[in-house]
C-alpha positions, 0 to 999 in steps of 0.5 A: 246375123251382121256377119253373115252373108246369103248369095243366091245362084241362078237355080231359084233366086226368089228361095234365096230372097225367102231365106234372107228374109227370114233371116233379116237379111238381104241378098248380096250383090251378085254378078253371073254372066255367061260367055257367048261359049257357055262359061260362067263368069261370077263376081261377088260384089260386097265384101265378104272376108272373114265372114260366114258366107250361105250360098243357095243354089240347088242344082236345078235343071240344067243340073250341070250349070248351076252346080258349075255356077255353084263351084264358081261361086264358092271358088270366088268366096274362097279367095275373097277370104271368107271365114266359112262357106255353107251350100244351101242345096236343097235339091241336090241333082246327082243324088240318084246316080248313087252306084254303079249299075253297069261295069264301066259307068261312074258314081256320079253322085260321088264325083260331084261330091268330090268337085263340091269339096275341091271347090272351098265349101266347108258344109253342105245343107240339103233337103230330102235326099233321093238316096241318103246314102249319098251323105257319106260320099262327103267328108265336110258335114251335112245337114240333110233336112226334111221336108215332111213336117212342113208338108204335114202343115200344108196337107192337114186339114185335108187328110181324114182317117180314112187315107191310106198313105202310099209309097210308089215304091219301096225307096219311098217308105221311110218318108210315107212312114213319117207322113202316115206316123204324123197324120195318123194314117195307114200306108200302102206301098206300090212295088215299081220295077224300073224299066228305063229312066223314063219307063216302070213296071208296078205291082200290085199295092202292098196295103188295104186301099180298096174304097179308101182315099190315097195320098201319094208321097214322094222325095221328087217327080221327074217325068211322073212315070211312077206316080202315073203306074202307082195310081193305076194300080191303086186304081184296080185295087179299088181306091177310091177317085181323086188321088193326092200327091205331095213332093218335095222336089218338083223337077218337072220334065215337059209335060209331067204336070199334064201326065200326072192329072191326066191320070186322075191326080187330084191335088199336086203338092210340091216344095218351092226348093225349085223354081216352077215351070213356065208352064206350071198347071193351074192347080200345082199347090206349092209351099215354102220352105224357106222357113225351114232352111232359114231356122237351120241356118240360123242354128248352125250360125249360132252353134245350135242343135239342128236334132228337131228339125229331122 
């Protein structure tokens, strides 16, 4: 791996340490600063010319800093010569704004798509798409990874066969379908309606879960408002107390944590693809996948498959 370079962003500086040191590696120098109106200034501070650079940085919140930071980054690597340029992006921000709802709104995802391509990067690697569509607005490779086997470890133990593994909705089924195939566990889905950005309605759950244990997956949490309106309706269905969540992407709005285990939320368990909040609730569990991203990484360094890690 001498050729190779990690250079972490702003977004989750202790992911990018993860991965480099799965890899054997250490971070590159890196300066970022911002200008007192807001623009971002990067300088790479090693060498980099025809090598393969990894940059890591997920657009986090604010999602539209760090993908400009992330432009930055790649536009620097680009013109210091580097041979080959991979995003590590594992929470990919615009992932949701997929089509179009109204007339005259964009397709947002797209259009980061196209700044993402204009800016140098040669490949993208993420993880867990909110819509996987939103692989064929690029037409560099990507490599959209998933979290589910790791989340599998992490859960394991605590899961008897009497869970029932439960979608909040129906764009969740895919990945509680891998969860429930892996565990050995039925599964449930809870159709949602969305109202607003932060508002949804829930049907009645599609599933036997009266007297049964539930474990709640999804891709992401935001707000919490459809994890909230799925154990409400498990709940009336009569499942039993003490719902468990797991997520890839903990986003976090401000006071989603809180919402959640006010609403009987057991256990809560979220990837480290973002950083954690200031404000982070004592019983959040967070696993790594730094090992996941570091073995795929290492593959496409050496021009190996990827096919298991899907």
């Amino acid at each position: 791996m001498d050729d190779f370079v990690v250079i972490s962003g702003t977004a989750n500086p202790p992911l990018a340490r993860a991965i480099a040191a799965e890899l054997g590696l250490s971070l590159a120098k890196c300066r970022i600063e911002r200008f007192p109106d807001g623009e971002v200034t990067v300088e790479v501070e090693q060498s980099v010319r025809q090598r393969q650079v990894f940059l890591v940085q997920p657009t986090a919140p604010p999602v539209n800093d760090h993908l400009v930071e992330l432009i930055a980054l790649a536009d620097a690597c680009r013109r210091a010569a580097a041979d080959w340029i991979t995003a590590v992006v594992p929470y990919f921000g615009y992932a949701r704004a997929d089509r179009r709802k109204a007339r005259r709104v964009p397709i947002m995802a797209r259009a980061a798509a196209n700044v993402i391509e204009a800016s140098g990067i040669d490949h993208l690697v993420t993880l867990d798409l909110h819509s996987p569509q939103v692989e064929g607005f690029f037409e560099i490779p990507v490599e959209s990874l998933t979290a589910v086997p790791t989340l599998v470890d992490a859960v394991r133990e605590r899961v008897d066969p009497q869970t029932v593994i439960v979608s909040p909705d129906f764009g969740a089924v895919e990945r509680a379908n891998a969860l429930a195939r892996r565990l050995g566990c039925d599964i449930a889905i809870v159709p949602k309606r969305r109202v607003s950005g932060s508002e949804v309605e829930a049907g009645e759950p599609i599933g036997r879960v009266e007297g049964r244990p539930c474990l709640i997956v999804d891709d992401m949490i935001s707000t919490g408002g459809t994890i909230v309106k799925a154990i409400e309706t498990l709940q009336r269905a009569g499942a039993r107390d003490g719902v468990r969540v797991v997520a890839t992407h903990g986003v976090f709005a401000a006071g989603a944590q809180q919402r959640l285990f006010a609403a009987g939320v057991e256990e809560l368990l979220v990837t480290d693809t973002l950083p954690a909040p200031a404000d982070e609730a004592p019983d959040v569990r967070r696993i790594s996948v730094a090992p996941l991203l570091a073995t795929a990484l290492r593959r496409l360094a050496l021009g190996e498959s990827l096919r298991d890690l899907f």
